[in-house]
NULOVEX-864941 format. One line per field, with one value per residue: residue in one letter; residue number from 1; x, y, z of N, C-alpha, C, O, CB in turn. Coordinates in nm, 3 decimals. Glycine has a CB too. Example, Ala and Ser with C-alpha at 12.3 -4.5 7.8 and 13.67 -1.06 7.14 Angstrom:
% NULOVEX-864941
rest (a | s)
nr (1 | 2)
n.x (1.319 | 1.285)
n.y (-0.569 | -0.225)
n.z (0.780 | 0.708)
ca.x (1.230 | 1.367)
ca.y (-0.450 | -0.106)
ca.z (0.780 | 0.714)
c.x (1.320 | 1.290)
c.y (-0.330 | 0.003)
c.z (0.780 | 0.787)
o.x (1.424 | 1.341)
o.y (-0.332 | 0.114)
o.z (0.846 | 0.804)
cb.x (1.131 | 1.408)
cb.y (-0.447 | -0.060)
cb.z (0.905 | 0.572)
This chain:
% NULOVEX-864941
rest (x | x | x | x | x | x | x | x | x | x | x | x | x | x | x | x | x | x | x | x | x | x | x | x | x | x | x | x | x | x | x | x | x | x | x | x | x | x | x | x | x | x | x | x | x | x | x | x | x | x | x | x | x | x | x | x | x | x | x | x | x | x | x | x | x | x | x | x | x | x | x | x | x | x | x | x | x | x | x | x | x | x | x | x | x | x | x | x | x | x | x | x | x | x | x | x)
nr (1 | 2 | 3 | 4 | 5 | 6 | 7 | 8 | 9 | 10 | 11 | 12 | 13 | 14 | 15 | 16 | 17 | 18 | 19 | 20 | 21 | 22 | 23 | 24 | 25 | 26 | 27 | 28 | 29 | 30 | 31 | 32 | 33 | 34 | 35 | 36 | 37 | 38 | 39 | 40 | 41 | 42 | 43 | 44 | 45 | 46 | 47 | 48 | 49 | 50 | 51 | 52 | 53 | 54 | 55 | 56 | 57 | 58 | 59 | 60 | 61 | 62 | 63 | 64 | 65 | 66 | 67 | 68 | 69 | 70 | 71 | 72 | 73 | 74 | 75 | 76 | 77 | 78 | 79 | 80 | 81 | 82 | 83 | 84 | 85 | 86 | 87 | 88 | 89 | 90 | 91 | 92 | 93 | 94 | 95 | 96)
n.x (0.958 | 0.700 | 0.419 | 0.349 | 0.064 | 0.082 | -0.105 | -0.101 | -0.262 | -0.255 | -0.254 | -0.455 | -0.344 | -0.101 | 0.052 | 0.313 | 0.457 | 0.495 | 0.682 | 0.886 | 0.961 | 0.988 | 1.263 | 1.450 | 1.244 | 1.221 | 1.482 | 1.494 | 1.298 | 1.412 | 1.657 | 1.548 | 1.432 | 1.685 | 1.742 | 1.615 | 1.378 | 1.136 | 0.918 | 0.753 | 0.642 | 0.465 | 0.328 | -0.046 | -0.281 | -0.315 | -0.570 | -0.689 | -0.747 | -0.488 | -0.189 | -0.029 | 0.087 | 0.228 | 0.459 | 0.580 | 0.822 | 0.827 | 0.899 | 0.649 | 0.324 | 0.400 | 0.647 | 0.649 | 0.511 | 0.669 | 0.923 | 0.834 | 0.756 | 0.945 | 0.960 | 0.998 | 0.815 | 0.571 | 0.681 | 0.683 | 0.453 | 0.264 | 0.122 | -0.215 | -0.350 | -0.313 | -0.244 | -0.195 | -0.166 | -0.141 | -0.043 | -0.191 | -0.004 | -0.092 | -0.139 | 0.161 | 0.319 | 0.559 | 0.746 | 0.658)
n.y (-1.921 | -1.775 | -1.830 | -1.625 | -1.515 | -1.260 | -1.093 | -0.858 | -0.618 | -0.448 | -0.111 | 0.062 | 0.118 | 0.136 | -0.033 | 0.107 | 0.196 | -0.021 | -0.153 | -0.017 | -0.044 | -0.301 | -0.425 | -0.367 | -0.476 | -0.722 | -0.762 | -0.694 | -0.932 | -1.157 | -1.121 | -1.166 | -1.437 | -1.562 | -1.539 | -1.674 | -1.603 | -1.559 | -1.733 | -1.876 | -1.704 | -1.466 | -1.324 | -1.323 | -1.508 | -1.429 | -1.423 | -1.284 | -1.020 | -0.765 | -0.844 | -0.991 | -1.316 | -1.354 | -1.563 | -1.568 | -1.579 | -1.486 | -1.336 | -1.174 | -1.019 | -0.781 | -0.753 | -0.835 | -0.662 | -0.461 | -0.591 | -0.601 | -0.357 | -0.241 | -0.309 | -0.213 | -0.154 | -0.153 | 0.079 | 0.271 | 0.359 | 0.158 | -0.025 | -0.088 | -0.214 | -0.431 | -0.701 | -0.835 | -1.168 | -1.412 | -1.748 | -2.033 | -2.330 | -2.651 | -2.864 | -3.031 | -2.885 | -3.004 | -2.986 | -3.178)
n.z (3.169 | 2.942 | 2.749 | 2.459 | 2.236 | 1.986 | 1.809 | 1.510 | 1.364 | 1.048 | 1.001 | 0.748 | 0.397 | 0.447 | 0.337 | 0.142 | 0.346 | 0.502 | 0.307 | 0.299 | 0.520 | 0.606 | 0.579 | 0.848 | 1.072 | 0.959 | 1.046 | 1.314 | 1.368 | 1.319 | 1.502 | 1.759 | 1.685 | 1.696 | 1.925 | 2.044 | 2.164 | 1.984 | 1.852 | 1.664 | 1.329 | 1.133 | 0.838 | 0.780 | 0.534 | 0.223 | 0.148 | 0.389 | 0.661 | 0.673 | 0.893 | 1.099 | 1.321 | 1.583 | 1.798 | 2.117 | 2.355 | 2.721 | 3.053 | 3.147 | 3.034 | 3.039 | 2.958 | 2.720 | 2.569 | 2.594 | 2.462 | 2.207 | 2.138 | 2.046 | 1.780 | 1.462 | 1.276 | 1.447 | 1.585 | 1.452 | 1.364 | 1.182 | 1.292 | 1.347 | 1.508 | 1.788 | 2.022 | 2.272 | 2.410 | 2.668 | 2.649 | 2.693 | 2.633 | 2.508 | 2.328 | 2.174 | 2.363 | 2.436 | 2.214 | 2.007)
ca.x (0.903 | 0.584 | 0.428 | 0.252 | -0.001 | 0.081 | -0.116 | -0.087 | -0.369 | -0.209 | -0.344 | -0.533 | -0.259 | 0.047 | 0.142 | 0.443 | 0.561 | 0.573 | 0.737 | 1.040 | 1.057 | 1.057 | 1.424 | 1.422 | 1.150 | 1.272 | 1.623 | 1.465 | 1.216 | 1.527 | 1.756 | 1.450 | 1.426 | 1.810 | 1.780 | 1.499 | 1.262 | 1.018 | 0.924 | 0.692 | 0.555 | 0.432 | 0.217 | -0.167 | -0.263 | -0.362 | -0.756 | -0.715 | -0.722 | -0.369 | -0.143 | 0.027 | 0.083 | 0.377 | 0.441 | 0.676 | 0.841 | 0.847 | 0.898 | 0.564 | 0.306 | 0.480 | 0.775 | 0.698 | 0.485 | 0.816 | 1.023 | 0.742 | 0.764 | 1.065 | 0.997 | 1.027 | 0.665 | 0.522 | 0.776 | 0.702 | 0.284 | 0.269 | 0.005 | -0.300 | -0.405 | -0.163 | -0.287 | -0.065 | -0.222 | -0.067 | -0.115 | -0.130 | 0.004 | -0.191 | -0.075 | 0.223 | 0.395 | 0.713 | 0.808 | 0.625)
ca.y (-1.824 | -1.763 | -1.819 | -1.521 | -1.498 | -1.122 | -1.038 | -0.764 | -0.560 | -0.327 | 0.017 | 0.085 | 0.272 | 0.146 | -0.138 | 0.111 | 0.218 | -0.150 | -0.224 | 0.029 | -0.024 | -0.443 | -0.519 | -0.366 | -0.505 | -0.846 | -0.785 | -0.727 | -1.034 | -1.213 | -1.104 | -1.220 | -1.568 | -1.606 | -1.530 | -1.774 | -1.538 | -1.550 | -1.909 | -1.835 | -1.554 | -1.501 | -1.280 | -1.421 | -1.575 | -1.291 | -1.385 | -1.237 | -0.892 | -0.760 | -0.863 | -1.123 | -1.352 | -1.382 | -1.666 | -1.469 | -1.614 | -1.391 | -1.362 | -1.139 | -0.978 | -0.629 | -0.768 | -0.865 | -0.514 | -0.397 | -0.601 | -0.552 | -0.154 | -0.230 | -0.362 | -0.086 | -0.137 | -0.068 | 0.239 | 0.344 | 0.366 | 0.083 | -0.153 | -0.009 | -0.293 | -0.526 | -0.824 | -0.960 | -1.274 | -1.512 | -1.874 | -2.214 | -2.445 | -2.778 | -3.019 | -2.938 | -2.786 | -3.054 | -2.929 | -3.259)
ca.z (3.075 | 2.910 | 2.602 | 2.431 | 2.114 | 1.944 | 1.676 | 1.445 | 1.207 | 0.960 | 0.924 | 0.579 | 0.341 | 0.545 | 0.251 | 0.085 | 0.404 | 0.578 | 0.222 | 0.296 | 0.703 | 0.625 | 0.624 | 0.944 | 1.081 | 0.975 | 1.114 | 1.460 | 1.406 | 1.342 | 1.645 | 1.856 | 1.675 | 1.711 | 2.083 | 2.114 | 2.270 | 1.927 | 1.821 | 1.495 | 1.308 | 0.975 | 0.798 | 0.770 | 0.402 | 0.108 | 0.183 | 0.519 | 0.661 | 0.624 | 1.007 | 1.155 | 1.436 | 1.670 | 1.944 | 2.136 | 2.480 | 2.761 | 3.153 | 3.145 | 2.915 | 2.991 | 2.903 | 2.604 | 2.548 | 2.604 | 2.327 | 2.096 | 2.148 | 1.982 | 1.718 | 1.357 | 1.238 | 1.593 | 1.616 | 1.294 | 1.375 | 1.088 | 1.341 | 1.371 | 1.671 | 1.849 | 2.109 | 2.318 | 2.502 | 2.726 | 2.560 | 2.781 | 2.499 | 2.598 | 2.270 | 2.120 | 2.443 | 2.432 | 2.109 | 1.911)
c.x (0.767 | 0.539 | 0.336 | 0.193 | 0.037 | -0.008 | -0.126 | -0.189 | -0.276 | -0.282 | -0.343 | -0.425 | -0.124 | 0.149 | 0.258 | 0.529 | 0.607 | 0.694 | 0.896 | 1.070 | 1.021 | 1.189 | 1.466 | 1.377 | 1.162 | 1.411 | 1.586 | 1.412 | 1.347 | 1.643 | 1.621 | 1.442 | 1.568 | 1.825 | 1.714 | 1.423 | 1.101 | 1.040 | 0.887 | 0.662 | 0.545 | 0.310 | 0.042 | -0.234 | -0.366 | -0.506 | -0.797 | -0.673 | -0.578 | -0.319 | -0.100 | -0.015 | 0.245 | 0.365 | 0.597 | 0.721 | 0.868 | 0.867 | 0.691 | 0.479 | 0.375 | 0.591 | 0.784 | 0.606 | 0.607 | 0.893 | 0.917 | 0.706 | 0.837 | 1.042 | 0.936 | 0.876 | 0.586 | 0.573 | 0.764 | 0.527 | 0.184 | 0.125 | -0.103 | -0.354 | -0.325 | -0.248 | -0.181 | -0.159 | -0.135 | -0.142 | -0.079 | -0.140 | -0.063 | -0.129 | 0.026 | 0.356 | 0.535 | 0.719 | 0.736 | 0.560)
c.y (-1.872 | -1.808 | -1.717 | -1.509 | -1.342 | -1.113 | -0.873 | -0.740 | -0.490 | -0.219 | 0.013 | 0.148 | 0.235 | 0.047 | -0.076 | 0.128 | 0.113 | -0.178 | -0.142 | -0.019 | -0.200 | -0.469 | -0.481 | -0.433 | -0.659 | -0.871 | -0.772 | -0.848 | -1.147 | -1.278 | -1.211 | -1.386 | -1.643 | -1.637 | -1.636 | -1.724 | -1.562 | -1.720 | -1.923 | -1.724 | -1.619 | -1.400 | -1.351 | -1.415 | -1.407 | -1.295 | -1.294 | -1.090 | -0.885 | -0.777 | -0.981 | -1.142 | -1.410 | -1.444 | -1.607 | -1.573 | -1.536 | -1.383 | -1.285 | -1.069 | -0.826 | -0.639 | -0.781 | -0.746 | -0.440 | -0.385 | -0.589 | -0.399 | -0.138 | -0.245 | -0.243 | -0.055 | -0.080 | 0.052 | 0.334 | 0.392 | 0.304 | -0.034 | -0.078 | -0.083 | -0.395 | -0.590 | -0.863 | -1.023 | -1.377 | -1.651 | -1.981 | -2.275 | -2.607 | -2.890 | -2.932 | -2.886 | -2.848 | -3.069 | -3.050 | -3.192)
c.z (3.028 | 2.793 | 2.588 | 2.307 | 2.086 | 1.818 | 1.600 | 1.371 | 1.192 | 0.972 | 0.733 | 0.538 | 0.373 | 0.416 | 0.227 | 0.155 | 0.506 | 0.524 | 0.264 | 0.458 | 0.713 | 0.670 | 0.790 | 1.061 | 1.077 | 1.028 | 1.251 | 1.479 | 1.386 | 1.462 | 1.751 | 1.865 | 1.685 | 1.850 | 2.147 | 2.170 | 2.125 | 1.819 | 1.700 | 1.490 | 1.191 | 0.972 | 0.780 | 0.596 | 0.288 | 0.141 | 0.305 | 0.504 | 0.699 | 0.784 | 0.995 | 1.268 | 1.457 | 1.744 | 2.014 | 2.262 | 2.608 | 2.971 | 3.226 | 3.061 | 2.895 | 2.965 | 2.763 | 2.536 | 2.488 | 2.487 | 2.190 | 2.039 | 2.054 | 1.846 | 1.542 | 1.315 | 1.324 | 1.594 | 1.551 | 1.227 | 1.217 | 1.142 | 1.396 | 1.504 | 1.668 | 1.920 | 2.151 | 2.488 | 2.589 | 2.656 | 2.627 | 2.679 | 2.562 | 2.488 | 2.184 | 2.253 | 2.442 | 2.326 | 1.985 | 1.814)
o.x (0.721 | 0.630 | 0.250 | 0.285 | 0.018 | 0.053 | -0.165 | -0.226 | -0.205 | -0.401 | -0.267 | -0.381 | -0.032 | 0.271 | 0.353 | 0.647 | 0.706 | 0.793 | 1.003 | 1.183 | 1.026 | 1.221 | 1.515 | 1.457 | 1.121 | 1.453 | 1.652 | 1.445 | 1.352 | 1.687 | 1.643 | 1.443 | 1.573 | 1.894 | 1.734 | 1.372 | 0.985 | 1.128 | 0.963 | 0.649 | 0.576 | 0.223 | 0.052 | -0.228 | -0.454 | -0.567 | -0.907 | -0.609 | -0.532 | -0.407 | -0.124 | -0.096 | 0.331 | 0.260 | 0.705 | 0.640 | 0.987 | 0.812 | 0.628 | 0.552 | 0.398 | 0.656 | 0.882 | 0.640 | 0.630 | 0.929 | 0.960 | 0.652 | 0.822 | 1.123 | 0.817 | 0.827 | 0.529 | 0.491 | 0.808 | 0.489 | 0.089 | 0.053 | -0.081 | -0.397 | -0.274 | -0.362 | -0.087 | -0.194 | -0.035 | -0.259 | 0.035 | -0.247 | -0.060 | -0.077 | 0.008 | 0.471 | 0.631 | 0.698 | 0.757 | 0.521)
o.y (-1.981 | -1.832 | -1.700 | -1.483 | -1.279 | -1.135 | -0.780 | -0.834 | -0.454 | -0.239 | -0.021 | 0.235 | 0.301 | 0.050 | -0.144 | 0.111 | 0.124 | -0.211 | -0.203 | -0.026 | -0.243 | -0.522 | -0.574 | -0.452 | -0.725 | -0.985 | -0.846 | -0.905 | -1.229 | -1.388 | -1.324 | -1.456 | -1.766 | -1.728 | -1.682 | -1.796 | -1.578 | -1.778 | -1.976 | -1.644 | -1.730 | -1.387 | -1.473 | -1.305 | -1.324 | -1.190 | -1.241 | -1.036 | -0.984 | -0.723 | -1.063 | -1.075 | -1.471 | -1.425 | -1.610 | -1.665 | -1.510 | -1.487 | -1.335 | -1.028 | -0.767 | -0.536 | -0.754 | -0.734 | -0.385 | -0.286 | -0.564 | -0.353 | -0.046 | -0.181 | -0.210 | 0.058 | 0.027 | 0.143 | 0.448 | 0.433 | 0.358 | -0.101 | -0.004 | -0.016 | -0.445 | -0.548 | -0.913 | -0.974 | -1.414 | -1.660 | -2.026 | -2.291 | -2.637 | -2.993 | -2.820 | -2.857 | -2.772 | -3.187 | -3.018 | -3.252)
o.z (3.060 | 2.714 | 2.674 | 2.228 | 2.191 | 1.714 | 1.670 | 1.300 | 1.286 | 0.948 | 0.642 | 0.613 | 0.325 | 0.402 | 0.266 | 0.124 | 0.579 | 0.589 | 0.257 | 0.507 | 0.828 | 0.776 | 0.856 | 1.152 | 1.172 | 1.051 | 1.324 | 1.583 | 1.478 | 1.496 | 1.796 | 1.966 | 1.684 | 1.897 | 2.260 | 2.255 | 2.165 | 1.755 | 1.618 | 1.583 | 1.146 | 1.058 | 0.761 | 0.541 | 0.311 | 0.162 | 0.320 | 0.414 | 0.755 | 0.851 | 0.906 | 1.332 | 1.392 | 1.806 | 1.955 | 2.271 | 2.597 | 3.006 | 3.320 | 2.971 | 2.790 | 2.943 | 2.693 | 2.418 | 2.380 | 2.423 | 2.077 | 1.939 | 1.974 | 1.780 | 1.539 | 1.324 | 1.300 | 1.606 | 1.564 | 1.117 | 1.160 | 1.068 | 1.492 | 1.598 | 1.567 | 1.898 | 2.089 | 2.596 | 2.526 | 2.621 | 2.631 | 2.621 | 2.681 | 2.532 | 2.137 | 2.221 | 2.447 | 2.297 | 1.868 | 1.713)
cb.x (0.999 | 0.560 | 0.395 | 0.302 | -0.166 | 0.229 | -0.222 | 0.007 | -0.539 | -0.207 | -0.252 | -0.693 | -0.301 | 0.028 | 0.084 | 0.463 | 0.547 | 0.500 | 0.659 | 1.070 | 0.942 | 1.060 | 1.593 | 1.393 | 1.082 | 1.262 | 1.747 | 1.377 | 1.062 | 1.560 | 1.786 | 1.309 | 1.357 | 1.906 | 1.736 | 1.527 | 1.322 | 1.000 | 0.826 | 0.566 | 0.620 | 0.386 | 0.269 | -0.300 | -0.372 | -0.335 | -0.848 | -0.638 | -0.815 | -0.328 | -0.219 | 0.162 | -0.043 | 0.449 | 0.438 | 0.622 | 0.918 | 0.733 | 1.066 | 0.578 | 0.158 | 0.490 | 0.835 | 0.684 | 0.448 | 0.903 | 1.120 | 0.627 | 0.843 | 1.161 | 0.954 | 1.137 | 0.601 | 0.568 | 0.914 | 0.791 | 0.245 | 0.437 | 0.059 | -0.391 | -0.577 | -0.016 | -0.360 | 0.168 | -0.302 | -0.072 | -0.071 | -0.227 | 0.213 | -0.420 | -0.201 | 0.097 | 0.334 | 0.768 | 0.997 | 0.559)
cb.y (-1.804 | -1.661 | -1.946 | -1.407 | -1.536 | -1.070 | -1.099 | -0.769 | -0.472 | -0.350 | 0.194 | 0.190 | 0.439 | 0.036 | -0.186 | 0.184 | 0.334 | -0.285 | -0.218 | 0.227 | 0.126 | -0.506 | -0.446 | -0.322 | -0.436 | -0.900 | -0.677 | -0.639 | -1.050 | -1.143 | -0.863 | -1.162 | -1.594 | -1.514 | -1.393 | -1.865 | -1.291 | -1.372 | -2.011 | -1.900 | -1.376 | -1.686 | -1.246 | -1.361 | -1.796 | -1.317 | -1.537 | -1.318 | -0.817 | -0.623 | -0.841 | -1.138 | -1.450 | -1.294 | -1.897 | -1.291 | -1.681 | -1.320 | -1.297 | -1.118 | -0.986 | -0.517 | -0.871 | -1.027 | -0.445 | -0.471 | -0.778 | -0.599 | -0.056 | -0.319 | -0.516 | -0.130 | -0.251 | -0.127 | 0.243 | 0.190 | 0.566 | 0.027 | -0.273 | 0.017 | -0.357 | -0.453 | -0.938 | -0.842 | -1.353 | -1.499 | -1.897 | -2.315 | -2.472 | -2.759 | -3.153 | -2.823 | -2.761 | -3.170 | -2.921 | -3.359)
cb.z (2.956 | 2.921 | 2.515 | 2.453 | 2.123 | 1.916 | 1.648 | 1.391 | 1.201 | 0.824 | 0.984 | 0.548 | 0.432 | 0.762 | 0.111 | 0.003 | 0.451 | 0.571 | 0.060 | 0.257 | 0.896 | 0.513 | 0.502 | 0.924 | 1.003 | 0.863 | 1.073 | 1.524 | 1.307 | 1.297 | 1.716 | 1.815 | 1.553 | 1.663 | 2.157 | 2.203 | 2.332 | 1.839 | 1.907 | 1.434 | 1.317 | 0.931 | 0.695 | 0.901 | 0.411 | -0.093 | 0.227 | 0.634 | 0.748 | 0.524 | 1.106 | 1.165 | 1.454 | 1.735 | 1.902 | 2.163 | 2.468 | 2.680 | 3.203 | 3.206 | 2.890 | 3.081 | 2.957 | 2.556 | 2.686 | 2.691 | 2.324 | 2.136 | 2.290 | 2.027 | 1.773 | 1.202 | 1.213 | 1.735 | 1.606 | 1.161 | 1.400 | 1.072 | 1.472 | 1.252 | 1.695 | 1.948 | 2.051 | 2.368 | 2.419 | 2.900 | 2.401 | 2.918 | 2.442 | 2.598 | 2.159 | 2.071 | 2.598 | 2.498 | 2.137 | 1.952)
């Protein structure tokens, strides 16, 4: 498997309706990190423009297109721009 950078922008306006389609949203990012397919995430710090970043694991990037299709915020036209990069981990890659 792969590793993949995702990041997320918010659309402008979207804060009340991330705020109701969260639990969601964290119950998929959940299932994913249970399965072992998503390694980190996390929103990016209040100074920053509003998105995250996901380190996802994947057999390809349309695969992980795919499980990211899925996921309530995407579904829910909550990400105004998505990225999904393939990432050669270089330090770091045996889990130190």
């Amino acid at each position: 498997m792969a590793t993949f950078a995702v990041t997320y922008s918010y659309a402008n306006g979207t804060a009340a309706a991330r705020d109701t389609h969260r639990p969601s949203h964290v119950e998929f990012l959940q299932s994913q990190f249970d399965g072992g397919r998503l390694l980190k995430s996390g929103p990016f710090g209040p100074d920053e423009a509003p998105g995250a970043l996901l380190v996802i694991e994947g057999e390809s990037k349309a695969d992980v297109e795919a499980l990211m299709d899925q996921d309530p915020f995407f579904r829910n036209n909550l990400v105004e721009e998505r990225s999904i990069r393939q990432w050669n981990i270089f330090f770091g890659a045996d889990g130190k």
